[in-house]
C-alpha positions in Angstrom: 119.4 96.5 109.2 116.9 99.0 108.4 117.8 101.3 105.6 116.0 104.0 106.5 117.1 104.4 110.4 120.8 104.4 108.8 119.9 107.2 106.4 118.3 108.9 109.7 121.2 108.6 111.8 123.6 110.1 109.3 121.3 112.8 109.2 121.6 113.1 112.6 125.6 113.0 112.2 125.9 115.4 109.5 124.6 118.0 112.3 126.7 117.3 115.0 130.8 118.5 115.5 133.3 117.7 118.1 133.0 115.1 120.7 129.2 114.7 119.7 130.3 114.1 116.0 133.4 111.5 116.7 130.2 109.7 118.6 128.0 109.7 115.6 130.5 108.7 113.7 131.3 105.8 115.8 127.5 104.3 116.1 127.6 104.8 112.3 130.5 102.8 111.6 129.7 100.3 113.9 126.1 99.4 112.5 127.2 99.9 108.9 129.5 97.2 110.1 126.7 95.0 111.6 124.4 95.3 108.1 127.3 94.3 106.4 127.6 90.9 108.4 125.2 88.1 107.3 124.3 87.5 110.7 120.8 88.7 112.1 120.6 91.5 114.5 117.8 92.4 117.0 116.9 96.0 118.4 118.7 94.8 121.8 122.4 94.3 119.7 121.7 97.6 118.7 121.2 99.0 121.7 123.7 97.3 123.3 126.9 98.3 120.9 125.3 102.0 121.3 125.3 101.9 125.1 129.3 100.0 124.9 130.3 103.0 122.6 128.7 105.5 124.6 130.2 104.5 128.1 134.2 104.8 126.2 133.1 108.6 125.9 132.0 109.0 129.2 134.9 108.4 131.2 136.1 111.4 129.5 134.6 114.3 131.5 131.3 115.4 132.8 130.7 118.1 129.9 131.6 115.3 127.6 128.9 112.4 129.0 126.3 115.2 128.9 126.6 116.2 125.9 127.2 112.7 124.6 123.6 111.4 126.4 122.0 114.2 124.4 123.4 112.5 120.8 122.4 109.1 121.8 118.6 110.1 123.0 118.9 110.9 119.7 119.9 107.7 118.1 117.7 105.8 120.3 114.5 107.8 119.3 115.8 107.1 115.5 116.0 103.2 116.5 112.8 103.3 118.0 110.8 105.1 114.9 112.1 102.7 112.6 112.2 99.4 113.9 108.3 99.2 115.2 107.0 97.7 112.3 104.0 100.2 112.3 102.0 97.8 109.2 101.5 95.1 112.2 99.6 98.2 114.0 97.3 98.3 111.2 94.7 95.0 112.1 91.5 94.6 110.2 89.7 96.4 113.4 91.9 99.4 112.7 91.4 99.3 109.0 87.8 99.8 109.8 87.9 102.1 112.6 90.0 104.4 110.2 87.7 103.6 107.0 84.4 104.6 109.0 86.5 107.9 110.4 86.6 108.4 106.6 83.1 108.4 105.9 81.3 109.5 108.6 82.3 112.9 108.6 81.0 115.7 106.2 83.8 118.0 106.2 87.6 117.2 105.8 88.9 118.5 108.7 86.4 117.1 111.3 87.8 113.3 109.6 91.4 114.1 109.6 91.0 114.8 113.1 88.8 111.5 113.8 91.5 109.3 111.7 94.4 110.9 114.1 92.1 109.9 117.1 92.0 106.3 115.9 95.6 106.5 115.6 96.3 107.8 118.6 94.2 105.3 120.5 96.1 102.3 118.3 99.2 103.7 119.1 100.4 104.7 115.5 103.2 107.4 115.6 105.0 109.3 113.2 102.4 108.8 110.3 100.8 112.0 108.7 97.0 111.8 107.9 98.0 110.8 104.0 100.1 108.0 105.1 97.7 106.3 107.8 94.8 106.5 105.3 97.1 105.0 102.4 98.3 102.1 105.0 95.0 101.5 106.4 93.3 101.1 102.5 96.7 99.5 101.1 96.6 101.5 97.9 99.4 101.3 95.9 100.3 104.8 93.8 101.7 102.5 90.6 98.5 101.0 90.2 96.6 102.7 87.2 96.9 103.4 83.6 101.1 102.4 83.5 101.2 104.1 80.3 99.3 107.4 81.7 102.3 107.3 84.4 105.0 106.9 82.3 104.1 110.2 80.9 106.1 113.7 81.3 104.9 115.2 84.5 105.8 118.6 84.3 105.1 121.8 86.7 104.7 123.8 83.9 102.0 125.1 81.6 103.7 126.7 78.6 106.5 125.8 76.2 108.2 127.9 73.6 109.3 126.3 70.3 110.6 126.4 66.9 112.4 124.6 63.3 115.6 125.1 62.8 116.8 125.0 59.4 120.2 124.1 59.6 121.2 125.7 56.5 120.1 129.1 57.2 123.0 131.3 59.3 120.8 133.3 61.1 119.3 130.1 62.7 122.2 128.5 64.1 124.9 129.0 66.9 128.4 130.9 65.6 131.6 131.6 66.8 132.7 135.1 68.8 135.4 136.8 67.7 136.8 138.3 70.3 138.9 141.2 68.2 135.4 141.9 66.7 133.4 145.1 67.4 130.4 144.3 66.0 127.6 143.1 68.0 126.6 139.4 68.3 123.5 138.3 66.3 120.5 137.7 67.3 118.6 134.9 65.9 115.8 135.6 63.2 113.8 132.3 64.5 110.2 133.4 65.4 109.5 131.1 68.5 105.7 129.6 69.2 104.0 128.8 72.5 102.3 126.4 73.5 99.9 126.3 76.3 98.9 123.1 78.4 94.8 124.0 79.3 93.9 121.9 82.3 90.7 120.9 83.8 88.9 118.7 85.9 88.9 115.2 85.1 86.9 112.7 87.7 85.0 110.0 88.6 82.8 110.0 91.1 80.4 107.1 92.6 77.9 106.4 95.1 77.5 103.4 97.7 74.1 102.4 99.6 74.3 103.5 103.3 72.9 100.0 103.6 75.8 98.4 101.6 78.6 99.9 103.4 76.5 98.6 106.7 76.7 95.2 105.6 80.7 95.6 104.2 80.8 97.2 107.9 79.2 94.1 109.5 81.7 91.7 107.4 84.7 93.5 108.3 85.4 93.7 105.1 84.8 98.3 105.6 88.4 99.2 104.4 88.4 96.8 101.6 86.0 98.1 99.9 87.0 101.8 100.5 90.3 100.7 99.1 88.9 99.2 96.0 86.5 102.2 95.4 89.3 104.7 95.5 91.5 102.7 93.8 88.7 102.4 91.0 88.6 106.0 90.8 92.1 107.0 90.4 92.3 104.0 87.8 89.5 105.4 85.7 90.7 108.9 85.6 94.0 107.9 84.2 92.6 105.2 81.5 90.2 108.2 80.5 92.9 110.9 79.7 95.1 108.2 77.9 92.3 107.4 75.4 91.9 110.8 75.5 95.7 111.3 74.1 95.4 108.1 72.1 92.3 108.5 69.9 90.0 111.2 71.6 86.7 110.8 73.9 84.4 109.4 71.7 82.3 108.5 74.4 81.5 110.9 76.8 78.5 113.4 75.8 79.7 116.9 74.5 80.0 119.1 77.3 81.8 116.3 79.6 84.3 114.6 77.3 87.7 115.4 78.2 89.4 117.8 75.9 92.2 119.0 77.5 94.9 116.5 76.4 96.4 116.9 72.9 95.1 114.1 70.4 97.7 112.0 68.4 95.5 109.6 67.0 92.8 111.1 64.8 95.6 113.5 63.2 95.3 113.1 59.5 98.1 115.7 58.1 101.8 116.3 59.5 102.5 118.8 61.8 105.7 120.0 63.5 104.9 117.4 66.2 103.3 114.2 64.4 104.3 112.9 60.9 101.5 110.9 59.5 102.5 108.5 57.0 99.9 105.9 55.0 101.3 101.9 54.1 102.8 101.5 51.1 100.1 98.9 50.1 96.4 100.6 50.8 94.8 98.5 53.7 97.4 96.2 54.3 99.5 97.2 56.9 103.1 95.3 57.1 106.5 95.0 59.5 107.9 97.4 57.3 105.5 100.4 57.5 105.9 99.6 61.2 109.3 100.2 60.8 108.7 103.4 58.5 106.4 104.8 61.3 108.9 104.3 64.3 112.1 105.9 62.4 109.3 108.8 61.5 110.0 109.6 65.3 113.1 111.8 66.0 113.7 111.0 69.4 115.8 108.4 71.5 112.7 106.1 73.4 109.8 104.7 71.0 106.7 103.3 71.8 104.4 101.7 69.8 100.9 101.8 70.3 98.5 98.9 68.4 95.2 97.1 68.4 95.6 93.5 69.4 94.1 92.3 65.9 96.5 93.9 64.0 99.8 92.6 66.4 98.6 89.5 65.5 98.7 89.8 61.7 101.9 91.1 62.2 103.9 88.6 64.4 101.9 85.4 62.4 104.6 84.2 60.1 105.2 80.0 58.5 108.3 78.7 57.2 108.0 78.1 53.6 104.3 77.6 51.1 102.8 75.1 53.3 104.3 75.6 56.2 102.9 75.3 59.6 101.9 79.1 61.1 103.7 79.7 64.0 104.1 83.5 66.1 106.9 85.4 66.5 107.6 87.2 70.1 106.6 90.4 70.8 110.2 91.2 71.5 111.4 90.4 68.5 108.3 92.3 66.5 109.3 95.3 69.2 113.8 94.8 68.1 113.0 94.6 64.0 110.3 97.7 64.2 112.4 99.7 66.3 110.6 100.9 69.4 111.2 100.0 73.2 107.8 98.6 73.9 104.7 97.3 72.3 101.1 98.9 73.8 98.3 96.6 72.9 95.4 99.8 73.2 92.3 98.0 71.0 89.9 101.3 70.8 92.5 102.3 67.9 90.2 99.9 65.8 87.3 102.4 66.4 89.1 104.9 64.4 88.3 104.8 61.0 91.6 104.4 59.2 93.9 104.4 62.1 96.3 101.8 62.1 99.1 102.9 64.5 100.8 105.1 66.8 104.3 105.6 67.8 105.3 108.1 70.6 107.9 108.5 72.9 106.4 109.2 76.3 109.1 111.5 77.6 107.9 114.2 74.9 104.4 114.0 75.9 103.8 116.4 78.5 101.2 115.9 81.8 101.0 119.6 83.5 98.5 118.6 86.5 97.5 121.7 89.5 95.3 120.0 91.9 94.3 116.3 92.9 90.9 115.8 94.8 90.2 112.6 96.5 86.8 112.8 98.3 84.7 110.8 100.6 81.4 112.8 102.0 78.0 111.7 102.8 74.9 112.3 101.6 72.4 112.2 104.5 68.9 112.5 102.5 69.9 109.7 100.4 71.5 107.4 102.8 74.3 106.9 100.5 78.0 108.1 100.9 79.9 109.6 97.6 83.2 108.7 96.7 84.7 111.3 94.1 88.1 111.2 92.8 89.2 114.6 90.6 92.7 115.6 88.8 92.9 119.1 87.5 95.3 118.4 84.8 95.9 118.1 80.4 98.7 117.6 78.2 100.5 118.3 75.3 103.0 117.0 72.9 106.6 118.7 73.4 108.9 117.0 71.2 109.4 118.3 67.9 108.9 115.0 65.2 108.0 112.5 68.7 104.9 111.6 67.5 103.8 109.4 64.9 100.7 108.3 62.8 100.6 105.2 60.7 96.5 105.4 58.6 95.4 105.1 55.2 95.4 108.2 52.9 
């Protein structure tokens, strides 16, 4: 039974009242019954134990079988939209069809409208333009950067903040008295903003005319559209999490990406990030690990490593003489503290960075616009493929951040 034409229908139900209602509720009750048998069921047994309840109601009167023939119309459209399996309608000839739509048009209206037309003539229904490109290139939105994703998305731009000192009583929450006649206190804690700047972040490349001929002449058109864009989004994401990690250290001044807030190269605590050195000069151990994730103040913990040093730390013998053997990275992960281990091996590149833990639901992702372009470039014989977020981030969380480097 298809989940989503049973959500539909009790849409559908949840509108209705009287005779049309007791219907709805008896189609809904009757295929909740059928999804919970083990049995299969075709769209015909549907349709069947819809027309069965439908003729009980019409023997009641005319007014009645009307109204009920209305409700089941309905129903049946519901059935209909969500039992076509509409990914069958999408062939490799399709795929193509839609791909060269894409790039054979300058302007983004004029290839919206020749995607729909491709649709139309393959019979695909009830898709909007996003979702016949996405079927036809089969991208997948939790492909990327995973930790860029797991970040804080949020709509907004600016957050107010402040440090409480728990020992001061004009800083912290007090009792009203409701015989008094004085008025309640305000607060003498001066709160900060913080604004999120955004900009835009992309990746753009640029394909032969001739190339995309020959992908054209294999069949193999929406493939590679797929793995271009794909590509694209990819990039983006991997460049604004070294961004928050360590910096661009890469990119030319004037196009590195600044617009995230840097954890890495911090060298002195802050409100947000405690930086803390090992106890033994250039030799990091568990324990400083451990030192660097209770440093964080905040429920999830993720610690962030080059591969080399993991290595060091989970390499462990039984005994002087002993045979080396490694311990999981599970177990490094429980006896450190955090929730996950991030192997990110660029922190070598910065010159007395060890470490990083974080916890990613205090670092905050304020994005305004996404851009994914496909246009052509007629004096070159080439076609562009540009992928753009408008976006930058900041730390939230008070004490979420921290920094494990030598002094």
């Amino acid at each position: 039974m298809n989940k989503k034409f049973l959500t539909g229908l009790k849409a559908i139900q949840n509108t209705l009242s009287g005779n049309a209602r007791e219907f709805a509720d008896e189609v809904v009750k009757a295929f909740e019954a059928l999804e919970a048998d083990t049995a299969e069921h075709d769209v015909t047994a549907l349709k069947d134990e819809i027309d069965k309840i439908a003729a009980k109601f019409a023997e009641q009167d005319q007014a009645v079988a009307e109204k009920i023939a209305k409700v089941r119309e309905s129903i049946m459209s519901e059935l209909r939209k969500n039992t076509v399996d509409v990914k069958s309608r999408f062939t490799q000839e399709v795929k193509n069809a839609i791909a060269n739509a894409l790039m054979s048009k300058k302007y983004k209206e004029d290839a919206i409208e020749a995607v729909m037309e491709v649709a139309k003539r393959n019979d695909i229904a009830g898709l909007t333009f996003p979702e016949i490109v996405d079927y036809a290139l089969e991208l997948k939105i939790d492909e990327g950067d995973f930790f860029f994703e797991a970040l804080r998305k949020v709509k907004r731009n600016k957050f107010f903040y402040g440090e409480l000192d728990h020992t001061v009583p004009e800083q912290i929450a007090k009792q009203w008295d409701k015989g008094s006649v004085t008025e309640k206190e305000v607060q003498s804690l001066a709160l900060n903003g913080k604004k999120i700047s955004t900009d835009y972040i992309y990746k753009r490349q640029r394909l032969a005319q001739a190339d995309l001929d020959a992908a054209e002449v294999a069949g193999a058109y929406g493939d590679l559209q797929r793995d271009l864009r794909q590509e694209l989004r990819t990039m983006v994401e991997v460049g604004a999490t070294r961004a928050i990690l360590i910096g661009d250290t890469v990119n030319p001044e004037g196009q590195n990406i600044t617009t995230f807030e840097t954890i890495g190269t911090k060298t002195a605590t802050d409100m947000f990030t405690t930086v803390i050195n090992p106890e033994i000069a250039a030799t990091v151990t568990l324990i400083d690990l451990a030192r660097l994730a209770d440093a964080v103040k905040t429920e999830r913990k993720w610690l962030v490593i080059p591969s080399s040093l993991l290595l060091q730390i989970r390499t462990f013998q039984y005994g002087q003489g002993g045979t080396e053997t490694l311990k999981t990275i599970q177990e490094i992960a429980d006896a450190i503290g955090v929730e996950r281990i991030i192997k990110k091996d660029y922190l070598a590149n910065i010159s007395g960075l060890h470490a990083i833990v974080l916890d990613p639901d205090e670092y905050w992702v304020h994005e305004v616009k996404t851009l994914d372009l496909v246009y052509p470039e007629y004096q070159k014989n080439a076609i562009n493929f540009q992928y753009e977020r408008n976006m930058g981030g900041a730390i939230h969380g008070i004490q979420s951040t921290a920094v494990l480097r030598e002094a």
